[in-house]
C-alpha positions in Angstrom: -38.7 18.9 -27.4 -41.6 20.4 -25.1 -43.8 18.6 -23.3 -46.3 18.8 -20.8 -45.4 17.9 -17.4 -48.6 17.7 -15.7 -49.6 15.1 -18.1 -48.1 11.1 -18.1 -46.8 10.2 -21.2 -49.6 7.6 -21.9 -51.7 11.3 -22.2 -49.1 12.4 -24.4 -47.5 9.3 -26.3 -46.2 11.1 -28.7 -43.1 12.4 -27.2 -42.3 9.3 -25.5 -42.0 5.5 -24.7 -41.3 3.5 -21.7 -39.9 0.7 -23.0 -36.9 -0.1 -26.0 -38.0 -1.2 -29.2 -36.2 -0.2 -32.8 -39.3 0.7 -34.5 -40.1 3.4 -31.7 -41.1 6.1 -34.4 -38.5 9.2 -33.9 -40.1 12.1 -32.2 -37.0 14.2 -33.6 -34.2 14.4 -36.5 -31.1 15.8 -36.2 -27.7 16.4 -38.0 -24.7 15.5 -35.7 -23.4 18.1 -34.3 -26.7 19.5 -33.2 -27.2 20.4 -30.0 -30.8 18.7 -28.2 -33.0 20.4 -25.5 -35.2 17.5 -23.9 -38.1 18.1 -21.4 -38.3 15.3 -19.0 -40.5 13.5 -17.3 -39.8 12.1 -13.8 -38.8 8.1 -13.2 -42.2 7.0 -12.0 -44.2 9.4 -14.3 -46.4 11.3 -12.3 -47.6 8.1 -9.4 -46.0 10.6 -6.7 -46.7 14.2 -5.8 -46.3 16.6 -2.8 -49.7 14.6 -1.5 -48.3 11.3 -2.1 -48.2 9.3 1.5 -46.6 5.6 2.4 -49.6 3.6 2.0 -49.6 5.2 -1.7 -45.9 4.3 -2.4 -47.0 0.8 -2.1 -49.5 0.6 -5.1 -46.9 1.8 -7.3 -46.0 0.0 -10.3 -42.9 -0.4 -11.7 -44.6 -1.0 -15.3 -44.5 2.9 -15.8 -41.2 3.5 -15.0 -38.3 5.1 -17.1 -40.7 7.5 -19.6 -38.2 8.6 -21.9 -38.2 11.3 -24.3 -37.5 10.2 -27.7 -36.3 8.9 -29.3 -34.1 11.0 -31.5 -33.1 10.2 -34.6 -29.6 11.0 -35.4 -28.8 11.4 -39.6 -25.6 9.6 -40.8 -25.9 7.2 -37.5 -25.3 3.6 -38.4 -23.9 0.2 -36.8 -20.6 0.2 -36.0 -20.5 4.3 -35.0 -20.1 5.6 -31.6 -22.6 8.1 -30.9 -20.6 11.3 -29.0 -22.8 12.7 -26.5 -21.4 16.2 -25.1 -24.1 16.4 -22.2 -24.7 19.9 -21.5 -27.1 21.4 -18.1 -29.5 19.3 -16.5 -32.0 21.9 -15.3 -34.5 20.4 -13.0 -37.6 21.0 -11.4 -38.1 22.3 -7.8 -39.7 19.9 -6.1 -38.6 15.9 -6.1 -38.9 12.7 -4.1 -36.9 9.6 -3.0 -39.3 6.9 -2.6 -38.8 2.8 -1.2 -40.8 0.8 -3.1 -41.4 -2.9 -1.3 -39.3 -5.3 -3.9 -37.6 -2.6 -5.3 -33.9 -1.6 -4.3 -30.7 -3.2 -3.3 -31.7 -4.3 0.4 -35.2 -4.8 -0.9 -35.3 -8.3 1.5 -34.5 -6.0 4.4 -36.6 -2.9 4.2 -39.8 -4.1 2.9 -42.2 -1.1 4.1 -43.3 1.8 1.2 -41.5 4.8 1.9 -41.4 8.4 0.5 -39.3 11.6 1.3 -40.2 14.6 -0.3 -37.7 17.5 -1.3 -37.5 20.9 -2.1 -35.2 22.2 -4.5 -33.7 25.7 -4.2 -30.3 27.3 -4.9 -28.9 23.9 -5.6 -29.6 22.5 -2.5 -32.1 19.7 -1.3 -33.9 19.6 1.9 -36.6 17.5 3.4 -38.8 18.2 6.2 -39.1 14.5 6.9 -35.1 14.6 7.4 -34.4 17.3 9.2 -30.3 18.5 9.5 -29.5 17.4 6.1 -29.1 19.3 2.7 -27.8 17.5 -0.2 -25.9 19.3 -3.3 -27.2 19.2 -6.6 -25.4 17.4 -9.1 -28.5 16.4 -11.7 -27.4 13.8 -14.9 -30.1 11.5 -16.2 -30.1 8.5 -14.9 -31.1 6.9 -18.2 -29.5 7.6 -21.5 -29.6 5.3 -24.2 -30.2 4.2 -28.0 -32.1 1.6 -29.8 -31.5 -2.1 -29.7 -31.3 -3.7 -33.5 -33.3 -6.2 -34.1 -31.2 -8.6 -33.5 -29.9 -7.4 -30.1 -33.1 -7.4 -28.5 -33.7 -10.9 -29.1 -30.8 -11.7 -27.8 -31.5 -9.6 -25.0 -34.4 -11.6 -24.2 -33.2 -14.6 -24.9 -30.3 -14.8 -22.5 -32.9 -12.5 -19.8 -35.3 -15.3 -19.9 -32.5 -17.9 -19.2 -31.2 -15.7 -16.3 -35.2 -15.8 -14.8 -35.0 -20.1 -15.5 -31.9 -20.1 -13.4 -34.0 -17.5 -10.9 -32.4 -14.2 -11.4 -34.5 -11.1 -10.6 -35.4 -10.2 -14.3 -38.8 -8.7 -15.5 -39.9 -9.5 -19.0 -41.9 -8.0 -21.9 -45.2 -6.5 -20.1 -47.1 -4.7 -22.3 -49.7 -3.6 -19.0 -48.8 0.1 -18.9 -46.5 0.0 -22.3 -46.1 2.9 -24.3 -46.2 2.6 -27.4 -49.4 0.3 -26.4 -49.4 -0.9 -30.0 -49.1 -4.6 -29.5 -46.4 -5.2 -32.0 -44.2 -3.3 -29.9 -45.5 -3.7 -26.6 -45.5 -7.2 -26.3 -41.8 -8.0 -27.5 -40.2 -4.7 -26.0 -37.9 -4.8 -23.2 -37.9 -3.3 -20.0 -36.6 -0.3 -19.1 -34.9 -1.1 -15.5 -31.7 -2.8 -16.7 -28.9 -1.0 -18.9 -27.4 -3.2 -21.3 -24.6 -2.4 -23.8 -26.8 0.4 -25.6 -26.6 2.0 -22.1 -30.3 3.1 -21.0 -30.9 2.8 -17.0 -27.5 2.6 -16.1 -27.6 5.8 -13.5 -24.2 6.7 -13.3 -23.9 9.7 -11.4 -20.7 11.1 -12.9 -22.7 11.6 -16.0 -23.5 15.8 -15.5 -22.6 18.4 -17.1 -19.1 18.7 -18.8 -19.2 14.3 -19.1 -18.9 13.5 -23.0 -20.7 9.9 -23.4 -19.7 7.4 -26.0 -22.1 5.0 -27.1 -22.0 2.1 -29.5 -24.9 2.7 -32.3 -27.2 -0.7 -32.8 -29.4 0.7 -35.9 -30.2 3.2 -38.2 -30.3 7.3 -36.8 -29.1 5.9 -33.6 -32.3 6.5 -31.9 -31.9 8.2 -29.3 -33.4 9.1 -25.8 -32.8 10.0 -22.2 -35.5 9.3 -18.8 -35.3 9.7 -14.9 -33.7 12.5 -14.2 -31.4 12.8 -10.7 -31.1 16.1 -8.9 -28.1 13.5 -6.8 -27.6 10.6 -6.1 -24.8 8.2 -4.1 -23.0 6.2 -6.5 -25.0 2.5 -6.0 -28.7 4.5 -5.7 -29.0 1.7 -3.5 -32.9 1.9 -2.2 -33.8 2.1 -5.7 -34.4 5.8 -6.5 -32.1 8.9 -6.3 -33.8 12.7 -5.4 -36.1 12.3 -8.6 -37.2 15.5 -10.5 -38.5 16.3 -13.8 -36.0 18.3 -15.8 -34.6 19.3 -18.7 -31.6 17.8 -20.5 -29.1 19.3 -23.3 -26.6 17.4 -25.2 -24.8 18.1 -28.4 -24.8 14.9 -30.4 -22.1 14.3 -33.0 -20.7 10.8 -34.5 -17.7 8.8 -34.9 -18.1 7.1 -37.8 -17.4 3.4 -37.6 -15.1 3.7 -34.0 -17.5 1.2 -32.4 -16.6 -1.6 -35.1 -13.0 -0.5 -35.0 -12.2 -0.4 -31.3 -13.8 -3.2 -30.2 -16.7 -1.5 -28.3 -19.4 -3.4 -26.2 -20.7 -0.6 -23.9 -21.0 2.6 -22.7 -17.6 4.7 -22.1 -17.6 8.2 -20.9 -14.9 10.4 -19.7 -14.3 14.0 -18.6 -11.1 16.0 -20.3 -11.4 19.2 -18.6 -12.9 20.5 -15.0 -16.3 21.2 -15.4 -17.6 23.7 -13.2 -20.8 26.0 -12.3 -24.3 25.0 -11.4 -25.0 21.4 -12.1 -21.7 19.9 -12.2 -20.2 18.0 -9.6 -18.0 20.0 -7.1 -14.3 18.6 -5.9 -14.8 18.3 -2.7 -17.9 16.3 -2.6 -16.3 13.9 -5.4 -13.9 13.5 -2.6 -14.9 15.2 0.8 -12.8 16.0 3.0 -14.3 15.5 6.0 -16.5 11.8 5.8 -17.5 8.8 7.9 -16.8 5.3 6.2 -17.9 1.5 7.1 -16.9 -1.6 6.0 -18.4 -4.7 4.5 -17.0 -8.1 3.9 -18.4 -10.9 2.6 -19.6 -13.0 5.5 -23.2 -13.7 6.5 -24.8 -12.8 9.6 -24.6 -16.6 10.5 -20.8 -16.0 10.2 -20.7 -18.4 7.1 -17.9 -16.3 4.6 -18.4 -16.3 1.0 -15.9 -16.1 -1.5 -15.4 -13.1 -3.3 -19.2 -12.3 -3.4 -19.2 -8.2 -3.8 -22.8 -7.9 -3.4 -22.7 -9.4 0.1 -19.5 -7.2 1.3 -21.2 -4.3 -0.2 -24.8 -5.2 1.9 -22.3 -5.3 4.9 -21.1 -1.6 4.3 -24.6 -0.9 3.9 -26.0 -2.5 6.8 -22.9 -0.9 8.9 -23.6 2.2 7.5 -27.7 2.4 8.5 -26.6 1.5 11.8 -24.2 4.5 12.2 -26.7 6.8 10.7 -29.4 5.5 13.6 -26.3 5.6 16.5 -24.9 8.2 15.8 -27.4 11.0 14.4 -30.5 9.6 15.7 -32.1 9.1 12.0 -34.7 6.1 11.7 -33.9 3.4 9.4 -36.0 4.4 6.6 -34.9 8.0 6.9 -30.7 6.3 6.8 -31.6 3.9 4.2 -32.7 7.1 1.8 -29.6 8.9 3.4 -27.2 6.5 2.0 -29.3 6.1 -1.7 -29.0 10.2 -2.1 -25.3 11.3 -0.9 -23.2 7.6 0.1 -21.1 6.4 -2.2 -19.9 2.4 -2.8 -16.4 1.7 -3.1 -15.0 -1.4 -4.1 -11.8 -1.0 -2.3 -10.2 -3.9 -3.3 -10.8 -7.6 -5.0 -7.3 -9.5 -4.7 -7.3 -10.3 -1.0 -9.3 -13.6 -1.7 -11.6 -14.6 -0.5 -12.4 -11.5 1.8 -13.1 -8.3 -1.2 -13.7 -5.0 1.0 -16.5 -2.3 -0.3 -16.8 0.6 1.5 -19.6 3.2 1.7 -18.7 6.6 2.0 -20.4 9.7 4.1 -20.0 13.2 3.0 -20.2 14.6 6.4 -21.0 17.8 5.3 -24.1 17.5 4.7 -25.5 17.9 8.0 -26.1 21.4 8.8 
């Protein structure tokens, strides 16, 4: 599936939606066992180019995010399969961004100023002018892959997403400002892109390149499926909200396993990787664990000194906050340019969750990629 790059997707609707909906029309049909080549758009489709500045980060809108292309419908797919996903090369563009939106991202409350890095992309390598000393590998997956909710899911979906906003949760709605399909039947009862959920979607999982076989449980007929935002890298917690996002282009052989979701028991999204995969796009050994890296810490106790019991998110903010600090220190990097440090190449650890009520996460600093 071709498309048009220099064009959003509400110019080319057709080969695309931005939001999850079963009666998305196919844009595709396939046998299983066929093998997919899908151009992609990038996550914020099209609001940021080489001219974009701060001021213009903060007038994005999040209601564009995630234009997928799809979806694809898969023959013989029905409830109760698991969809086999053999992802193949993610080829991407040569030019991508990391950007802080204000509201958007993990320490959100913290770092409340627009932000945008630019990158160039060249022999598998990222660099920035606006951090200098730093080249990132290239490990490109999507961060989204998913199918179609049934009926039925998506209401539940809803249902127990609107309860979570009653109880105040951080949880965006149907919107149908900037929906595509704009069709109101769809747009004003479709949901949101940003969260996975057990028919996968945004769940940006960085081990998910080339050589990963994916296994997803199938909701409704053909499966439906479609991929969105692709990641040249990313640290595993893409913690300021964005990765080094590209367009690019996805391949995947899709086969079935007829009726192994209803038989097994599956709820989610598994995935696993039976062989070492190697070559461009895949992620080398020795950045899955580096040999030479700088790690903090984080616990779950406020700054007040008040500790929490076995609150992850907190101890993982800790590593986080720790690890900004030794970025600033140590290599002389402002916040903003750390913050998007740690969202491209740092990984989160939970190191352990048994010493109650202290759990330890740990972030994790290839060192080698300062040059």
């Amino acid at each position: 599936m071709k498309i048009d790059k220099t064009k959003t997707l509400a110019e080319e609707p057709l080969t695309g939606h931005n939001r999850w909906h079963e009666d998305i029309p196919p844009i595709l049909t396939v046998d299983p066992g066929d093998t997919v080549v899908l151009d992609v758009r990038d996550a914020w489709d099209s609001q940021f180019d080489k001219d974009t500045t701060n001021d213009d980060v903060g007038r994005a809108t999040t209601d564009l995010v995630h234009p997928h292309t799809g979806p694809v419908y898969v023959r013989d797919a029905e409830p109760g399969d698991l969809l086999e996903v053999r992802i193949g090369p993610t080829r991407c563009d040569r030019w991508g961004y990391t950007v802080q939106v204000p509201g958007f991202g993990f320490l959100r409350e913290t770092y409340q100023a627009p932000h945008i890095t630019k990158w160039d992309i060249a022999d598998n390598w990222a660099t920035s002018e606006q951090i200098p000393g730093v080249r990132i590998p290239g490990a490109p997956f999507m961060g989204s892959i998913g199918v179609a909710p049934s009926t039925s899911l998506r209401e539940t979906y809803l249902r127990r997403e609107a309860e979570l906003l009653a109880r105040g949760g951080a949880v965006k709605g149907p919107e149908p400002r900037g929906a595509v399909p704009a069709d109101p039947a769809i747009a004003d009862e479709a949901l949101r892109t940003i969260p996975p959920r057990e028919i996968a979607g945004n769940i940006d999982v960085k081990q998910l390149t080339a050589g990963t076989t994916m296994l997803i449980p199938v909701a409704t007929e053909g499966a439906l499926f479609s991929v969105a935002d692709a990641h040249f890298a990313q640290g595993d917690g893409e913690v300021c909200g964005t990765a080094i996002e590209v367009a690019a282009t996805f391949t995947a052989e899709l086969r079935l396993r007829k009726g192994e979701a209803r038989r097994r028991g599956v709820q989610g999204l598994q995935f696993f990787r039976d062989a070492l995969a190697t070559g461009h796009g895949t992620t080398e050994p020795a950045w899955s664990t580096p040999t030479r890296f700088y790690a903090t810490t984080g616990l779950p106790i406020r700054a007040d000194g008040t500790n929490e019991s076995e609150d992850t998110s907190l101890a993982a903010a800790n590593a986080l906050h720790q690890m900004i600090a030794y970025l600033v220190d140590e290599w002389g990097y402002d916040e903003q340019q750390a913050y998007t440090i740690c969202s491209v190449a740092v990984d989160l650890k939970i190191s352990e969750m048994v010493d109650v009520p202290n759990f330890v996460v740990t972030a994790v600093l290839p060192l080698d990629i300062f040059i």
